[in-house]
N, CA and C of each residue as an Amber inpcrd file, in Angstrom:
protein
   264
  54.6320000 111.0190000 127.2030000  55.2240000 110.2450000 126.1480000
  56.7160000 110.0650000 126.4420000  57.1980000 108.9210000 126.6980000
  59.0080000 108.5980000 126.3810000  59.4190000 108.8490000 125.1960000
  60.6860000 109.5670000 125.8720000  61.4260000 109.2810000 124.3700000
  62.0320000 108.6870000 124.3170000  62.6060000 108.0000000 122.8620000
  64.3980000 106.9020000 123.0880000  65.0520000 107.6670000 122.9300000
  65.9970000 107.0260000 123.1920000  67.4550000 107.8300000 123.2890000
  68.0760000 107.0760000 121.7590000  68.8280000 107.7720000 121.1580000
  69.2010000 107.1460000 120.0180000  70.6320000 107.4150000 119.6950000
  71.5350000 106.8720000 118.9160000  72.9430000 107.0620000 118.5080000
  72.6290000 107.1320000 117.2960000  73.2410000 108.0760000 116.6590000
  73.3890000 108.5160000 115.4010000  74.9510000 107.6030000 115.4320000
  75.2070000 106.9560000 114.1810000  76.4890000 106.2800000 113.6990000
  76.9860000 106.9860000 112.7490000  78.0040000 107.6150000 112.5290000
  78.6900000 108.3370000 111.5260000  79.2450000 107.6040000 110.8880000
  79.1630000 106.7330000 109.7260000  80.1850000 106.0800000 108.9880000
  81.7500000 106.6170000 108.6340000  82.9120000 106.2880000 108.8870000
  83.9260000 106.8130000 108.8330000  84.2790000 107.7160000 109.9830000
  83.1230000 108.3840000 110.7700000  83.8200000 109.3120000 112.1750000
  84.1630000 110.3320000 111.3750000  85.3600000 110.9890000 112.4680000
  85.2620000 112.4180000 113.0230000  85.9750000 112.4890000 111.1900000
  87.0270000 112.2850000 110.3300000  87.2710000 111.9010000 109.2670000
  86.4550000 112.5290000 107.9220000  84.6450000 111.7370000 108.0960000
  83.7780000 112.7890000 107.0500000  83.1710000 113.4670000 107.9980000
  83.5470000 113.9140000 108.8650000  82.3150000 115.1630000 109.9440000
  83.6960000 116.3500000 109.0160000  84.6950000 115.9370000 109.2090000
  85.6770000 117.3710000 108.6490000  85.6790000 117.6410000 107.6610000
  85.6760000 116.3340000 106.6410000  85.4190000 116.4200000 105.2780000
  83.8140000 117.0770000 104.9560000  83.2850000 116.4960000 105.6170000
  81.6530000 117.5510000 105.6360000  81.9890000 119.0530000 106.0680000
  82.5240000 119.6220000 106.5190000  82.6660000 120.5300000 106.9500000
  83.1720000 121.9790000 106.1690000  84.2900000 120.8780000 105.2260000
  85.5680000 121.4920000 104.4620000  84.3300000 121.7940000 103.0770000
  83.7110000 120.5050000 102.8010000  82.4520000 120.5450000 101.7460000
  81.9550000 121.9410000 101.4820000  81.1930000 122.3700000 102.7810000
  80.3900000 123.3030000 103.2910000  81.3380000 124.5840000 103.2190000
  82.4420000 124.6030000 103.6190000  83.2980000 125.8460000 102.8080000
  83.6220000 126.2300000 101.6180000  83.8780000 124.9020000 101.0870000
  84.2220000 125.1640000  99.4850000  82.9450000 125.5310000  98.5760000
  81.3210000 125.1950000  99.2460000  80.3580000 125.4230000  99.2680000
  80.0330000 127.0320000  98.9930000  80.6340000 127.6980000  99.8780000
  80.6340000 128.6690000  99.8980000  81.7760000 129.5560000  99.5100000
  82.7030000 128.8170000  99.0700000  83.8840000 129.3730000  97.9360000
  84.8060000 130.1260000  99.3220000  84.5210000 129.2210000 100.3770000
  85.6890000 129.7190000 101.2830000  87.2500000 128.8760000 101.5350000
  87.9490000 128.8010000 100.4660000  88.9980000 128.0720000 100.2820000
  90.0610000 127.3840000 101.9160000  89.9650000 128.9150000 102.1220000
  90.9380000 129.1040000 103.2560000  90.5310000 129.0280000 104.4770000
  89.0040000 128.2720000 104.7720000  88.7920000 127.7910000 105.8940000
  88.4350000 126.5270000 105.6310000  87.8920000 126.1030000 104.3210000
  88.1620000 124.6180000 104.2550000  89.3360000 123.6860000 104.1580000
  90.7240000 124.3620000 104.1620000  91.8750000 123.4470000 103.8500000
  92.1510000 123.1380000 105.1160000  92.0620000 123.6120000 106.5770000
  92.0550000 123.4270000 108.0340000  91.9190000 122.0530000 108.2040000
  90.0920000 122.1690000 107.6260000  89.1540000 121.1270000 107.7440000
  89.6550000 119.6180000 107.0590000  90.4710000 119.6950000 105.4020000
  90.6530000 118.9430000 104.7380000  91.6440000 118.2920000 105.1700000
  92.8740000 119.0940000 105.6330000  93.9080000 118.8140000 106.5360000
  93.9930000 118.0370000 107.9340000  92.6610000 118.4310000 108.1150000
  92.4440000 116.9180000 109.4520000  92.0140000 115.3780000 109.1220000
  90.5470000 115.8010000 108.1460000  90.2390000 114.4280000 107.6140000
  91.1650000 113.7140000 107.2810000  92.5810000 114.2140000 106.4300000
  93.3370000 113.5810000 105.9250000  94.0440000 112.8180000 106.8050000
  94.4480000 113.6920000 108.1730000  95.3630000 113.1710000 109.4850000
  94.1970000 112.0810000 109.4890000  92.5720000 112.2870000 109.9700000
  91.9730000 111.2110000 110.7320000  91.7700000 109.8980000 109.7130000
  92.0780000 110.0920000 108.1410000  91.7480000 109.3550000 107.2770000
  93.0420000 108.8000000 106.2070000  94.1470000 108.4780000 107.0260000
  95.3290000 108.8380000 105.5800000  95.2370000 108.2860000 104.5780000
  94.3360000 107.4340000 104.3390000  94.0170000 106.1810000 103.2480000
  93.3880000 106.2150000 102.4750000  92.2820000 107.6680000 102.4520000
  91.5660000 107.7480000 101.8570000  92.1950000 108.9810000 101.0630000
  92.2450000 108.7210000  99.4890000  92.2450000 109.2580000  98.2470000
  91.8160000 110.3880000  97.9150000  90.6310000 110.5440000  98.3550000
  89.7320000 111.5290000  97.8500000  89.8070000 112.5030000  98.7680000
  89.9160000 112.4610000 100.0860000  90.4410000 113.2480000 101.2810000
  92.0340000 114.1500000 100.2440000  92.7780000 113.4200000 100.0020000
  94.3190000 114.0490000  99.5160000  93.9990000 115.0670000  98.4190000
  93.1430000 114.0910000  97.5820000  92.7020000 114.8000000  96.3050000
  91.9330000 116.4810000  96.4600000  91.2140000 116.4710000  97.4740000
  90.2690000 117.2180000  97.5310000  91.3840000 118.6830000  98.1620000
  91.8330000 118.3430000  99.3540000  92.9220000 118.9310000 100.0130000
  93.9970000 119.6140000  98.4890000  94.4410000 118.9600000  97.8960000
  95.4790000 119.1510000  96.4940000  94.8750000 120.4750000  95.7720000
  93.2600000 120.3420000  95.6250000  92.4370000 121.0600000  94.3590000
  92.7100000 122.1360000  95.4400000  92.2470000 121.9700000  96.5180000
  92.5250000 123.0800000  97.6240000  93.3790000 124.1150000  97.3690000
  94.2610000 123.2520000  97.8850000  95.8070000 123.8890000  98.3240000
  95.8360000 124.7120000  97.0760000  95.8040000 124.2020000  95.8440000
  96.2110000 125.0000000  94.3980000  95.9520000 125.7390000  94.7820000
  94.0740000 126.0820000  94.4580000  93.6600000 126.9270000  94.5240000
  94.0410000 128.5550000  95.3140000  94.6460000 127.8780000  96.5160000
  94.9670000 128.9470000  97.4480000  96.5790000 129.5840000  97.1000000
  97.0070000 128.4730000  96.3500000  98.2620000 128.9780000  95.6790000
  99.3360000 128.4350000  96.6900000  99.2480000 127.1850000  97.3590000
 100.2370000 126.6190000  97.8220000 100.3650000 125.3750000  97.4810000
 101.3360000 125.3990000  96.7010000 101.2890000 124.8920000  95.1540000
 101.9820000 123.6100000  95.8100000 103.5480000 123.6630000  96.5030000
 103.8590000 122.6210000  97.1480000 103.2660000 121.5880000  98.2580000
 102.0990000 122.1980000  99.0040000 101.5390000 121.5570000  99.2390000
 100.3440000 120.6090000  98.3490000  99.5910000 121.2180000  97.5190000
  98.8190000 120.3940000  96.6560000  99.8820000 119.3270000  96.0530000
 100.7450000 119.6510000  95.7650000 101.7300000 118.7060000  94.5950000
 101.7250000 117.3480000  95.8760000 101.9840000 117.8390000  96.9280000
 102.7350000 116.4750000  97.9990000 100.6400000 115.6370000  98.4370000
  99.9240000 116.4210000  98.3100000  98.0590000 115.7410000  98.3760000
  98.2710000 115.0830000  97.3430000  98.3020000 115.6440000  95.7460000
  97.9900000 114.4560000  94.5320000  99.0010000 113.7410000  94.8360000
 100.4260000 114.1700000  94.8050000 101.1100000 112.9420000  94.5550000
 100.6770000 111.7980000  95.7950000  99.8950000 111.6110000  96.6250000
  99.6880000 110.6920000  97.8020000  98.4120000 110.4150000  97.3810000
  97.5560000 111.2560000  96.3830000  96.1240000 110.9670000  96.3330000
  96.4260000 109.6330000  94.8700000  97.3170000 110.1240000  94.4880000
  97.6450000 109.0830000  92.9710000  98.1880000 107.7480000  93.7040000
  99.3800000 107.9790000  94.6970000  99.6340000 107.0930000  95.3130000
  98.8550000 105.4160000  95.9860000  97.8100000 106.6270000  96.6210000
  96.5510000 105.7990000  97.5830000  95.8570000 104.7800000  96.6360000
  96.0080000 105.8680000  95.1360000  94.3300000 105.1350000  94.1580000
  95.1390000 105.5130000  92.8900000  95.7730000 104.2850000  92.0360000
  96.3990000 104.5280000  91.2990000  95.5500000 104.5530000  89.9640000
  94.3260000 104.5640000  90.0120000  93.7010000 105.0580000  88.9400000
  92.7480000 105.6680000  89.0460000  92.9030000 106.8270000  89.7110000
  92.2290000 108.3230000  89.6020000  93.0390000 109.0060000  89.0150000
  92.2880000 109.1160000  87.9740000  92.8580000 109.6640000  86.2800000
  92.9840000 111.5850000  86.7310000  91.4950000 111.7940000  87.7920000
  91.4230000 113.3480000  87.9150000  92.9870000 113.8880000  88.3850000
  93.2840000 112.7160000  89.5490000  94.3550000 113.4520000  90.6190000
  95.7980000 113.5130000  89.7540000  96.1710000 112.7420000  88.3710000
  96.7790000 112.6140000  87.4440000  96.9360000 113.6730000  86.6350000
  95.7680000 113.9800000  86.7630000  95.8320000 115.0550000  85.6840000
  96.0300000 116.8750000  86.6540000  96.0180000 116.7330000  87.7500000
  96.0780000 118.0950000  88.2760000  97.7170000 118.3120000  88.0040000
């Protein structure tokens, strides 16, 4: 029997493979190995909102407070009506 050979297409790239990744930590309530992860998507994704946002809830959480403040304020920036990133 042949097989094909196939390409898997990642919509967005390496971007949600990190953001998948960071998911899967916070998944497991591992803060401080998903902000690594969130911190790249953001480099591979700067445009995207929810990347900053997610990184922000992060950062709090871990208690680096100036960094979350500089994620929302760029996640409010990106998407000026995400009411959540407003309200952190």
């Amino acid at each position: 029997m042949k097989r094909e050979k196939r390409r898997v297409l990642v919509t967005g790239g390496a971007g949600f493979i990190a953001s998948h990744v960071a998911d899967a930590y916070l998944a497991q309530g591992d803060a401080e190995r998903a902000q690594p992860a969130l911190a790249q998507a953001t480099q591979l994704r700067p445009r995207d909102a929810q990347f900053q946002y997610v990184l922000g809830q992060t950062c709090a959480r871990l208690g680096r407070h100036a960094e979350a403040a500089a994620a929302l304020e760029q996640a409010v920036e990106l998407d000026p009506e995400n009411q959540a990133a407003r309200l952190e």
